[in-house]
N, C-alpha and C positions, 0 to 999 in steps of 0.2 A: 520537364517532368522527370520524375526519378521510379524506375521500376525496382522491385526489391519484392522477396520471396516469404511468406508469413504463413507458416502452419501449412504449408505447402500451396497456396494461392498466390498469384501473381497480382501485384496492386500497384498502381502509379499514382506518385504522391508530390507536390510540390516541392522544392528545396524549399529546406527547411521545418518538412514535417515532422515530428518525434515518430518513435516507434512507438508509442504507445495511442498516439493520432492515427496511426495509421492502423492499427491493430485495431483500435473500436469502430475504425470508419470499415471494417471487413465483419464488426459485428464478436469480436474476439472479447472477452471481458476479462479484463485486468486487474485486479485491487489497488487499491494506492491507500494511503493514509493524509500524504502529506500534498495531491495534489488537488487541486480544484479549479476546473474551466475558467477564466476570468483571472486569475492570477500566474506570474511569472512558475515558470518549472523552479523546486526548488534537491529533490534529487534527495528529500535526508531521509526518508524512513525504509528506504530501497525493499518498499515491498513489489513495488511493479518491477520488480527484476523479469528478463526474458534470455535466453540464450540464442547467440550470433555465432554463425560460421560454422565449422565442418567438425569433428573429432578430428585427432586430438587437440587441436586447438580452439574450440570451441571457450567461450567465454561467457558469464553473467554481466549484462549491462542493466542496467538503471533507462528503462524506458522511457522516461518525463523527461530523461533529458539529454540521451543518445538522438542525433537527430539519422533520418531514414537517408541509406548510402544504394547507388547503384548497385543491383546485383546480390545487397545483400539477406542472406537467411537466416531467419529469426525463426523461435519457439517458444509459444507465448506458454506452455504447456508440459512442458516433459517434464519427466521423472527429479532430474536434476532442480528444475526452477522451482516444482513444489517443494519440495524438500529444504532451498534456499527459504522459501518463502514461510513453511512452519517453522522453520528454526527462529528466522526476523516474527514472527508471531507470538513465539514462547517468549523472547527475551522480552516486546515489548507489554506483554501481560505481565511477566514479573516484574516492567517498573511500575506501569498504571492497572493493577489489575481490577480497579472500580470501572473503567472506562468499557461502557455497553460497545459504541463503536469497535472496539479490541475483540472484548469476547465475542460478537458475533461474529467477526473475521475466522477469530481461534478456531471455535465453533465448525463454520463451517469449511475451516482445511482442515477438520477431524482429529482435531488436537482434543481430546479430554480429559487432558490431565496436566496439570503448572509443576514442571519438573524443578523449576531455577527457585532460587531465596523470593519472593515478593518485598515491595522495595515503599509500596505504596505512593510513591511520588505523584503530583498533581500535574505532569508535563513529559510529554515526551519531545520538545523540542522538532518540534514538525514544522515550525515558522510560520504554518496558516496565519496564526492571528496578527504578525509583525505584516505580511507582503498586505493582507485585507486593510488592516489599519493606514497602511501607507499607500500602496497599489487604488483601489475604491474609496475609503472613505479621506484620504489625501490629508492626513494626518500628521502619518508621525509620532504618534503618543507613543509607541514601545516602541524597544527593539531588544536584538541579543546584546548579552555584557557578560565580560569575562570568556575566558579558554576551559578549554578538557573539563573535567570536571566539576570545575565549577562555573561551566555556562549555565546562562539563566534570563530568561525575558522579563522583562521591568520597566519602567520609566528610568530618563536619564535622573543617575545621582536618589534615587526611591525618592525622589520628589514628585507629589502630583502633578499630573503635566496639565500646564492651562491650554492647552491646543484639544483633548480631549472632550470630545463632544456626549460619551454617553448613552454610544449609540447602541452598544450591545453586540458591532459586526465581530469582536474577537470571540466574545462567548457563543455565539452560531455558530463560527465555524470549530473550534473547537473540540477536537476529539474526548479529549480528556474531560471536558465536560459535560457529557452526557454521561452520568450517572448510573450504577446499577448496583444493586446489592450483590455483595460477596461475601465470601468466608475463607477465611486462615486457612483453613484444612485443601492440600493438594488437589485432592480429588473433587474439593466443590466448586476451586476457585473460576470455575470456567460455567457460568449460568446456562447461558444458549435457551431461554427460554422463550424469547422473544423473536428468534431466529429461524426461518423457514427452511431446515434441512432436508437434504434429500442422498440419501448415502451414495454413490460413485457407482455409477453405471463398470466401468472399464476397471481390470485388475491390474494393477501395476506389473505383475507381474509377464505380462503376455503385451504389455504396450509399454516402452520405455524412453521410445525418444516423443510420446505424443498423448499425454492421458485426456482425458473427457475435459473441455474448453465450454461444455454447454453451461449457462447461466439463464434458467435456475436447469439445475438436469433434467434433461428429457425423459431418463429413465427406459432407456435403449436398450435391446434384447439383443446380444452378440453370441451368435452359436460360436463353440469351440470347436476345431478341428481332431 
């Protein structure tokens, strides 16, 4: 067993655990995009970023797929990893900003406003529907093609693939396909209408290595000294 220190609780976890396993098995809630239970970690959308180790050396790691080391302290929470995590937020609303999955994210890390170009793309390259396709329905029909810029998920050679069953597991998992209305205009591209907010208990400003971890907020009364 492996002991290792998360938001200040001591937790023993098997080799092999991720941080982000071991962080929900304490009840911590994390976002991800690009992970989902039953499928391989695949590490791209680095929204479950957490931070490991002491200042000044202190680092952002990719939870899903950092696995849990003796000894070590994680912060599934502070000031620094929100702030990673709105930023990975804004970029990913200005490629998919139709994507309800997104803006509810946006939403509720208190992002109300699309500062970057909107880009409207149909994918954020998450790989959910390549590992499901392949991983559960043991497929094969997609996968990635081509580098940098011009990655892209497809069938091999945009030939329909006769191994394709029809099954609909890409489009379920799918972030970018879950649909919502938007508009052009900065300040509306962010709906949150459907989204159950609850504004932040803890002021960042008086808590910096640890802000409010509750999911959905408790809505905690913190006297000031």
């Amino acid at each position: 067993m492996i002991t290792l220190r998360i938001n200040g609780l001591d937790v023993s976890v098997e080799k092999g655990t991720t941080l982000l396993e071991a962080a929900r098995f304490l009840g911590f809630a994390i976002p991800t995009l690009c992970h989902m239970d039953g499928l391989s970690p695949y590490g791209a959308c680095r929204l479950c970023v957490v931070e490991i180790g002491e200042a000044p050396k202190a680092k952002l790691v990719s939870s899903c797929t950092y696995p849990a080391e003796e000894g070590l302290k994680v912060r599934t929470t502070s000031s620094r990893v929100l702030r990673a995590r709105r930023m990975i937020l804004e970029l990913l609303l200005a490629s998919c900003p139709q994507s309800k999955t997104i803006q509810d994210l946006a939403s509720k890390h208190g992002i109300r406003r699309q500062r970057f170009k909107q880009e409207y793309e149909d994918c954020i390259l998450c790989g959910l529907c390549v590992r499901m396709c392949e991983e559960q329905m043991m497929a094969k029909a997609i996968g990635f093609r081509n580098r940098g810029e011009k990655r892209e998920i497809g069938s091999p050679f945009d030939v329909k693939s006769d191994v394709c069953r029809l099954c609909g597991g890409c489009i379920y998992v799918c972030p970018a396909c879950q649909l919502r209305c938007t508009y052009s205009e900065p300040e509306k591209a962010i709906c949150g209408g459907c989204a159950n907010l609850t504004p932040p208990c803890i002021e960042k400003e008086h808590f910096d290595d640890m802000m409010c971890y509750m999911d959905p907020c408790v809505a905690c009364e913190i006297k000031k000294d």
